[in-house]
C-alpha positions in Angstrom: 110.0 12.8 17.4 109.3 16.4 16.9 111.6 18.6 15.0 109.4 21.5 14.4 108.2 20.5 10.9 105.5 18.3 12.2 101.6 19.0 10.5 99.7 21.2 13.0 95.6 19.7 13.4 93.1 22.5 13.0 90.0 20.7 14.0 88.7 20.0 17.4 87.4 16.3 18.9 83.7 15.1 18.0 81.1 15.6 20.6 81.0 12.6 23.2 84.3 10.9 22.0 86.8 9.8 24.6 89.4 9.3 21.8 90.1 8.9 18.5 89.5 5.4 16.4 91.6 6.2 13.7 94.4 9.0 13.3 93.5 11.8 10.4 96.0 12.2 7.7 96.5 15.5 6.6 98.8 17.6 4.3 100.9 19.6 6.6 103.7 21.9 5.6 105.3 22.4 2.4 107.4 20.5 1.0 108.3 16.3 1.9 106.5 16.4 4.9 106.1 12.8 7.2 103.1 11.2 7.1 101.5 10.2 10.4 101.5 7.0 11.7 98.6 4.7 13.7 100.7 4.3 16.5 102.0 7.8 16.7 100.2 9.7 19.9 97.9 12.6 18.9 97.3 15.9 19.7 96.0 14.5 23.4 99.4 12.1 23.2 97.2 9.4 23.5 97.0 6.4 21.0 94.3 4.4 19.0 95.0 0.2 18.1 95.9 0.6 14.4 93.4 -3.0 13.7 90.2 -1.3 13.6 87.4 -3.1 11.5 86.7 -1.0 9.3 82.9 -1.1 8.3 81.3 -2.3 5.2 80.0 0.4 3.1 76.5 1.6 3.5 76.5 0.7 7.2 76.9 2.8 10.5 79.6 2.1 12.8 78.9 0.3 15.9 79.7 2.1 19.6 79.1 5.3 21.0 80.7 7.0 18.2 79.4 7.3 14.5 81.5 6.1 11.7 83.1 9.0 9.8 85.3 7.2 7.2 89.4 8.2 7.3 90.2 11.5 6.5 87.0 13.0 6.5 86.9 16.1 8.7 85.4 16.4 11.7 83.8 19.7 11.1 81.0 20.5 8.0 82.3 22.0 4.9 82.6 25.3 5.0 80.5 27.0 1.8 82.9 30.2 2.2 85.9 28.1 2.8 86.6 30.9 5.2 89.7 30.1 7.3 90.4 28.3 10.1 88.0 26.1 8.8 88.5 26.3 5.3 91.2 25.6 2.7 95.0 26.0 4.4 95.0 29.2 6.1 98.2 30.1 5.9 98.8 29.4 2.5 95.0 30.4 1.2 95.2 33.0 -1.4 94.2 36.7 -0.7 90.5 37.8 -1.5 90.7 39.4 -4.7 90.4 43.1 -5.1 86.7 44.6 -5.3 85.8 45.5 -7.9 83.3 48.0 -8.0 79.6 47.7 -8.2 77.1 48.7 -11.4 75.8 52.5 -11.9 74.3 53.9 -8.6 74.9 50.9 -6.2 72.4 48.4 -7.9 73.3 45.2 -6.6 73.7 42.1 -8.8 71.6 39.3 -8.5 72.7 36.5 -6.5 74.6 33.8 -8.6 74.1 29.8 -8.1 76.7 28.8 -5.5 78.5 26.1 -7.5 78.0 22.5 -5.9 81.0 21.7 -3.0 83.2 18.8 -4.2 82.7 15.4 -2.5 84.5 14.6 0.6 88.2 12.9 -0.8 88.0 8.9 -0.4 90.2 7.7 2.2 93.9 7.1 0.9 96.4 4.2 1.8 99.3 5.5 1.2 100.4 9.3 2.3 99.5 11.8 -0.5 101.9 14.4 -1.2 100.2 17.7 -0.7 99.1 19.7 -3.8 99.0 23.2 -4.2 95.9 25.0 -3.6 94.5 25.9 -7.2 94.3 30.1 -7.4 90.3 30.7 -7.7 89.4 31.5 -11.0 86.9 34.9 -11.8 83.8 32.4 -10.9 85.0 31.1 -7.6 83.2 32.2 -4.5 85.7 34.8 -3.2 84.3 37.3 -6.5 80.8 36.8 -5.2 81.8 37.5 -1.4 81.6 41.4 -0.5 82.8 41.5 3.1 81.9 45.4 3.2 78.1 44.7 2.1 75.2 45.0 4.5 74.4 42.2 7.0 71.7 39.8 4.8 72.6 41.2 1.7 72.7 38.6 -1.3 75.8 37.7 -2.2 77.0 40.5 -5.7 79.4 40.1 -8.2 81.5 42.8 -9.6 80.0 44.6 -12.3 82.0 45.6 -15.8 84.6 48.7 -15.6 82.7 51.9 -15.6 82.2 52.9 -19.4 82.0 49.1 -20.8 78.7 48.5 -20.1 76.7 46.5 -23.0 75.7 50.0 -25.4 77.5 52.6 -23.2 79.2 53.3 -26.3 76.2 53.5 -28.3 75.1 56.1 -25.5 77.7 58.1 -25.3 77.7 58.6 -29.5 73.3 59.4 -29.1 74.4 62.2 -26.6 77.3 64.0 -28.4 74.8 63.7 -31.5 71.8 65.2 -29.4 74.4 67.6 -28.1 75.6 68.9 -31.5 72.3 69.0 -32.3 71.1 71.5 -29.8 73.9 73.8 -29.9 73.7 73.7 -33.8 69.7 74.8 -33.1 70.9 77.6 -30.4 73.6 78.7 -32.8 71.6 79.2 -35.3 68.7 81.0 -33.3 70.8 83.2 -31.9 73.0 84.1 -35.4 69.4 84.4 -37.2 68.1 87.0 -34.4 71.7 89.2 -34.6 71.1 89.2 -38.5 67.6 90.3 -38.0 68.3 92.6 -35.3 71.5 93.8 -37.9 68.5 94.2 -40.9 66.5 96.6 -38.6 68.6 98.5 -37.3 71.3 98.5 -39.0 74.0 98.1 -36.5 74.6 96.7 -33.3 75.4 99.6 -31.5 74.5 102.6 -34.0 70.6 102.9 -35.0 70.7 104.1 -38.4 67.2 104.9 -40.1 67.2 105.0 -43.8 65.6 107.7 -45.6 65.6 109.2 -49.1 68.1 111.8 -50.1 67.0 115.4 -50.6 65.6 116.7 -53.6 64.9 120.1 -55.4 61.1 120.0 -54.3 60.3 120.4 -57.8 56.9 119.1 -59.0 55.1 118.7 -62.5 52.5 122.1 -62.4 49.8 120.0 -63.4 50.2 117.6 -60.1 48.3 119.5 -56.8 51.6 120.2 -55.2 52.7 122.2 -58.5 49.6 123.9 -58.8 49.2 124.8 -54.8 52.8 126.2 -55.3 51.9 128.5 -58.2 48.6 129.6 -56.4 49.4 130.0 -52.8 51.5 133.4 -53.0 48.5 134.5 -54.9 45.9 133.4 -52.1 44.9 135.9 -48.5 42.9 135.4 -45.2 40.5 138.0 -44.7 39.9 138.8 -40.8 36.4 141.0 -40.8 35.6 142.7 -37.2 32.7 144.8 -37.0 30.5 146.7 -33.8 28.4 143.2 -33.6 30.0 140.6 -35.3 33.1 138.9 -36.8 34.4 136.8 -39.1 37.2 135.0 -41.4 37.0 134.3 -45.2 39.6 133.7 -47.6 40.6 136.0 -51.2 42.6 136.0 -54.1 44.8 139.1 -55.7 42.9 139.9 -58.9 45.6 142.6 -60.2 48.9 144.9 -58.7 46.6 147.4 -57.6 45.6 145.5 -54.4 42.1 144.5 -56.1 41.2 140.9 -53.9 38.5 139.5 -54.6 36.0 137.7 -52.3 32.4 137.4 -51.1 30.0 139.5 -49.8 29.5 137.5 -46.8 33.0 137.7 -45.8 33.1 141.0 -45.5 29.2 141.8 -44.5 30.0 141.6 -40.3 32.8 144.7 -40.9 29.2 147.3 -42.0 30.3 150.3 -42.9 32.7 151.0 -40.3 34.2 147.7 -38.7 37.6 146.7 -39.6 39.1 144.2 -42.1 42.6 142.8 -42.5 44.2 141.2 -45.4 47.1 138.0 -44.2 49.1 136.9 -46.9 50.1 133.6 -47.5 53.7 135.1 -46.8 52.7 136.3 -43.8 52.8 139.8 -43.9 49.5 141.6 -43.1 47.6 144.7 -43.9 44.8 146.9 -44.0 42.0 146.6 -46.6 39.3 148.9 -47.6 35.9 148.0 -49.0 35.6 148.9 -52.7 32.0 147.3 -53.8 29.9 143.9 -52.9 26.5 143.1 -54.1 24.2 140.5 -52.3 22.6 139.2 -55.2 25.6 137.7 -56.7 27.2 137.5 -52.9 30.7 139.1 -53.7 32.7 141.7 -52.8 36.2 143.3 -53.6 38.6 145.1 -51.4 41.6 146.7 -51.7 45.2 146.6 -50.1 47.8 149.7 -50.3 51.1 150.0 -49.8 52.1 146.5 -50.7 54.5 145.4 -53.1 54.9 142.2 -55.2 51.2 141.2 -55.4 51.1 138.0 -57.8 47.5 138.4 -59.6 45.7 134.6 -59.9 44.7 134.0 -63.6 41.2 133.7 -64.2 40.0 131.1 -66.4 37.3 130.0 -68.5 34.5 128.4 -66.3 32.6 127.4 -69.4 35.1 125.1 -70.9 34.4 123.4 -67.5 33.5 119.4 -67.5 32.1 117.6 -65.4 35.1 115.3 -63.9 38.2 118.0 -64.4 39.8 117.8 -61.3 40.1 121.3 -59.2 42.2 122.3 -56.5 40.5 124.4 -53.3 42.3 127.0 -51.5 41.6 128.4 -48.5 41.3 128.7 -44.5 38.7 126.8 -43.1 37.9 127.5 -39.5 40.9 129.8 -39.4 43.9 127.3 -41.1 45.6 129.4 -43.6 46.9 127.8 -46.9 44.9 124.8 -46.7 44.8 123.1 -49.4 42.1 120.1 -51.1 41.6 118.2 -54.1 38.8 117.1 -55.8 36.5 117.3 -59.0 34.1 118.9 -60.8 31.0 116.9 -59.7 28.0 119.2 -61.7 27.5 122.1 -63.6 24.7 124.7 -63.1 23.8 124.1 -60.2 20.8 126.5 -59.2 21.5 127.9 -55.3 20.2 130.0 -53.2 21.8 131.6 -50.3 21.7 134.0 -47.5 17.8 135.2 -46.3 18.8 136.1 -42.6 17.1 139.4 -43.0 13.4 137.9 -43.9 12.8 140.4 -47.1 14.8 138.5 -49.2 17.7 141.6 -50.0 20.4 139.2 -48.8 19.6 136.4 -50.7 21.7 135.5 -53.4 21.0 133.4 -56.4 23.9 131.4 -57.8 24.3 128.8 -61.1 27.1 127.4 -59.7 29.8 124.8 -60.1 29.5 121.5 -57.6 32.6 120.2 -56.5 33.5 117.2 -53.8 36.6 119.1 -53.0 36.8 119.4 -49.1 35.2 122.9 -48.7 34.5 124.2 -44.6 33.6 127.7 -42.9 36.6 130.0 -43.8 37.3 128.7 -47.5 34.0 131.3 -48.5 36.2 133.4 -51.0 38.7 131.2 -51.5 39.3 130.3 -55.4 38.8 126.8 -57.4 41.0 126.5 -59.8 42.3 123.7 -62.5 45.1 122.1 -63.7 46.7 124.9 -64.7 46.3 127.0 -61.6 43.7 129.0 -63.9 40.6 130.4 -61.1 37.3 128.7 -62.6 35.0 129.4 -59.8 35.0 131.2 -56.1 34.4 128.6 -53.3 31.1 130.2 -52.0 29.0 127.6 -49.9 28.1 124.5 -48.8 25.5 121.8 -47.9 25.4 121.3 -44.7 25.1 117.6 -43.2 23.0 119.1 -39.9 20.9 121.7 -42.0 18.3 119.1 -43.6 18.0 121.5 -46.4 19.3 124.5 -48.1 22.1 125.6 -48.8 24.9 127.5 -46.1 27.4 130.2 -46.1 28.4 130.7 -43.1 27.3 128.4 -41.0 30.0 125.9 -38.8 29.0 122.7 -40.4 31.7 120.4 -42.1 32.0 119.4 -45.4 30.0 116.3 -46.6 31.5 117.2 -50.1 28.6 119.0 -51.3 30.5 122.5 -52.1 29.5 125.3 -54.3 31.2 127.8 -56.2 30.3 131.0 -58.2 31.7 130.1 -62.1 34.4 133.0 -62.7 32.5 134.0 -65.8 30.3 135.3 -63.4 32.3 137.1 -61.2 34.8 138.1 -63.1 31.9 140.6 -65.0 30.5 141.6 -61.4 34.6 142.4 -60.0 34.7 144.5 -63.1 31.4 146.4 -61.9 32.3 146.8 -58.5 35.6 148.0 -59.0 34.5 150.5 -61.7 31.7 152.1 -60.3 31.3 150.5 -57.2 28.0 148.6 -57.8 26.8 145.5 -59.5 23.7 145.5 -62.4 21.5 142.5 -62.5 19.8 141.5 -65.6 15.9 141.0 -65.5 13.1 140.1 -67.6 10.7 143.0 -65.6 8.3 140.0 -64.3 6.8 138.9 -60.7 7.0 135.9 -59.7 4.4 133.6 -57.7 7.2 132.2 -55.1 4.2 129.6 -54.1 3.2 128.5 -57.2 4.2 124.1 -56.5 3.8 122.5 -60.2 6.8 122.5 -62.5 8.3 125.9 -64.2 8.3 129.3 -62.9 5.2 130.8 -62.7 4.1 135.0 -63.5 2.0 136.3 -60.5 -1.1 137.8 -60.7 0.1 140.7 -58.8 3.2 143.2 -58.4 5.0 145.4 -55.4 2.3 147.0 -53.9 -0.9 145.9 -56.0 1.6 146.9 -59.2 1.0 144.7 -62.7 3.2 141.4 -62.4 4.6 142.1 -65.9 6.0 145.4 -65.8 5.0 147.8 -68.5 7.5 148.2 -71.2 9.8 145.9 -69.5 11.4 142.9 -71.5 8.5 140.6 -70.7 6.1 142.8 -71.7 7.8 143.8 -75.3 8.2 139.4 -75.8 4.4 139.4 -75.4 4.5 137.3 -71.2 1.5 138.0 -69.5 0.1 137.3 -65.8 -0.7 133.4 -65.5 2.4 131.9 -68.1 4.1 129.0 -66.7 8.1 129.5 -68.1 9.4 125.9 -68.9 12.8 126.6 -70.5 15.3 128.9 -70.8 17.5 128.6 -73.4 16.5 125.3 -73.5 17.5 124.1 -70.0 14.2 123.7 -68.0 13.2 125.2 -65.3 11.3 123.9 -62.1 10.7 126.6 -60.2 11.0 130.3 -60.0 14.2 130.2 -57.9 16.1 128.7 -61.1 14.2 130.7 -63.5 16.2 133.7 -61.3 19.8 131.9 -61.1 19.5 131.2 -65.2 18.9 135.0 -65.9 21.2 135.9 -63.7 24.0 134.0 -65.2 23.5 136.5 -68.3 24.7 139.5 -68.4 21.7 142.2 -69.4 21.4 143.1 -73.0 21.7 139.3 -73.5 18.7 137.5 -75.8 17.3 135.1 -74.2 14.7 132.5 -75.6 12.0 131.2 -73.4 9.5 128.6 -73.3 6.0 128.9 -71.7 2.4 127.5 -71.4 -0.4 129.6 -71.8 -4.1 127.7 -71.2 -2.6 124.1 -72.0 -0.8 125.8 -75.2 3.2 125.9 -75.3 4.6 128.8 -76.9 8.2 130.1 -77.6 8.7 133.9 -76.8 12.6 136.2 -77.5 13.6 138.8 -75.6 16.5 141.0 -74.3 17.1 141.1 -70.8 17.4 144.5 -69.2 19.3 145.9 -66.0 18.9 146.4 -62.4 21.0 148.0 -59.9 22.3 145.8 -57.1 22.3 146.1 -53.4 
């Protein structure tokens, strides 16, 4: 009879059977389901004889049919027990939820599909129906991924994002890395503010630092002390004549308006060119000519109408030594109130200078102070003076680095730091001259000279001016017993090379000075006095 709690069959006849040998006994519904009879009819409502022989194990049944022992279904095992022809259907637990894959999709190798159970033996009696056991995280369900590709192998769910084996590990080696970068940035960036901050000294402001003002005084033995007590003291000379012109430098040598300078300076104005006086104030004016002399090549001029002239001292140019540091002022190629430093680098020095005209009037023989102080065209004139702003010498020439040989004053060559100056002793007594009577005397020992003679020492011609005597009668020379043909060696013990020294050393007397010369006579050396006597300059 059928009261609606009878076991529904899922399975479907065997191939080529016209019936059924032996009735299947299957749980059906829950609870004390009945268990199916032999006789009772089947799904087809036909029935089977409930005696069949049952074969002996190990052997085939015999007929059209093969054996299949009781209870063994009629379909193969399912490996996915996927209903209908799996576990109960209706009662088969839900696939689990998926979980989700490893990092980036990688799927997980296939796992070893655990071994289906053997078919159940065939029972006697009815077997109440068990519950289906709930799949535990290894059962086939985890391993099934009904969304994967067709031909995919089967995957398993991989651990919760974040749980991986050393994730942890990970995530500390990245914040470290991390701190460590930004603490590397950081400091970058704060070092290059704070250097930024340093130079500038601000971030927005640019504030230089500089020292605070001071009086501008400085110790009057240092160069700026002395250039500031000599500078007021110091002129440019501007010389314009019919052919030529010219600049020089001066100094003030008293409140008159006496400057003094040299006769170069003031040789392109002739007698009726033009000269002006700057001072180092600025204020110009109008000089006159008082005196120069060629020989000694220097001049004096004079400024009226001016006030608050500041006369330069004169020193002492014999106290001199070589090494004293000097000061040159001047305006070379037309600077104003340029001043140099240097030293003394010699002492008497003999120079000639000048000679443009070819007779010789122009040239002017100088024992003069050498200094390495920077002298150029435009300091002629210009005084050297010491460490106590004292005038020791007038800056009066140079040797040129183009020339090759002599010695220039008013050339445009630059200094090599071979520059010349007339000693003060010097022109201090030839200023006094010119300003007093308006010419300069020379001293002379009333001799000729042979200007060709090449051994050493000065030598006395043979001949004067015009077919004269070379030893002048009653002259110096003549009274100290010199005669035509004597070789001078010394004078006053400094020797003598050639007759151009033998000229600068008397000339660095003043006449009416004794003088005591050595000579050769005939292979005979012989000492001779005498007192030098006076010319009139030119």
């Amino acid at each position: 009879m059928d009261d609606g709690r009878q076991a529904k069959w899922w399975s479907r006849p065997a191939t080529g059977r016209p019936g059924r040998d032996e009735p299947e006994s299957r749980g059906g519904g829950e609870g004390d389901a009945p268990s199916v009879r032999p006789d009772s009819p089947g799904p087809t409502g036909s029935t089977e004889p409930a005696d069949s022989p049952v074969p002996p194990a190990g052997q085939e049944p015999q007929g059209s049919a093969p054996y299949r022992p009781a209870g063994t279904p009629l379909h193969e095992p399912d490996a996915y027990s996927t209903p209908p022809y799996g576990g109960p259907g209706p009662w088969a637990p839900a696939p689990p939820v998926q979980r989700p894959t490893p990092a980036h999709g990688t799927p997980v190798p296939p796992q070893a599909v655990p071994p289906q159970a053997a078919p159940l033996p065939p029972q006697s009696s009815p077997v109440p129906p068990q519950a289906t056991p709930v799949p535990s995280s290894s059962s086939q369900w985890l391993q099934y991924d009904p969304w994967g590709a067709p031909g995919q192998p089967l995957t398993q769910a991989g651990p919760p994002a974040g749980t991986e084996p050393g994730s942890r590990k990970n995530r500390r080696g990245g914040a470290f890395a991390g701190m460590l970068l930004l603490t590397l940035v950081a400091s970058g960036i704060g070092g290059g503010v704070g250097a930024y901050v340093e130079r500038t000294g601000g971030l927005t402001t640019v504030e230089l630092p500089q020292a605070s003002h001071d009086n501008g005084d400085r110790a009057p033995e240092s160069v700026a002390g002395i250039a500031a007590s000599a500078l007021p003291s110091v002129v440019t000379l501007h010389v314009s004549g019919t052919a030529e012109s010219g600049t020089g430098t001066g100094f003030v040598l008293d409140a008159r308006g006496h400057i003094l300078t040299n006769n170069h300076v003031v040789a392109p104005a002739g007698s009726s060119g033009d000269i002006t006086v700057t001072f180092s104030s600025g204020e110009t004016a109008a000089a006159e000519l008082v005196g120069k002399d060629s020989g000694y090549d220097l001049a004096v001029v004079r400024v009226r109408g001016v006030s608050g002239l500041k006369p330069l001292p004169l020193g002492n140019s014999d106290n001199v030594r070589v090494g004293d540091p000097v000061v040159a002022i001047g305006a070379p190629f037309d600077l104003s109130n340029t001043v140099t430093s240097g030293i003394i680098s010699a002492k008497q020095r003999p120079i000639t200078a000048g000679g443009e005209k070819g007779d010789g009037s122009d040239i002017s023989y100088v024992d003069a102070l050498q200094t390495d102080a920077p002298i150029n065209p435009g300091n002629s004139g210009g005084p050297l003076v010491d460490t106590q702003a004292h005038v020791i010498g007038i800056n009066s020439a140079i040797r040129a680095a183009d020339s090759g040989k002599g010695t220039e004053r008013g050339g445009q060559s630059g200094s090599i730091g071979l520059g010349f100056a007339i000693p003060i002793n010097q022109g201090k007594r030839v200023a006094e001259e010119l300003i007093n009577t308006g010419k300069a005397t020379h001293p002379v020992i009333g001799v000729t000279l042979d200007m060709k003679f090449t051994g050493d020492g000065a030598k006395v011609g043979e001949k004067g001016p015009e077919d004269g005597p070379a030893v002048t009668k009653g002259g110096p020379a003549a009274k100290a017993g010199i005669r035509s043909g004597d070789v001078i060696t010394e004078v006053q013990g400094q020797r003598v090379h050639s007759g151009e020294e033998l000229i600068v050393k008397i000339r660095a007397h003043r006449p009416g000075d004794r003088l005591e010369l050595r000579l050769t006579r005939g292979g005979e050396e012989r000492s001779v006095t005498l007192t030098l006597g006076s010319a009139s300059g030119t």
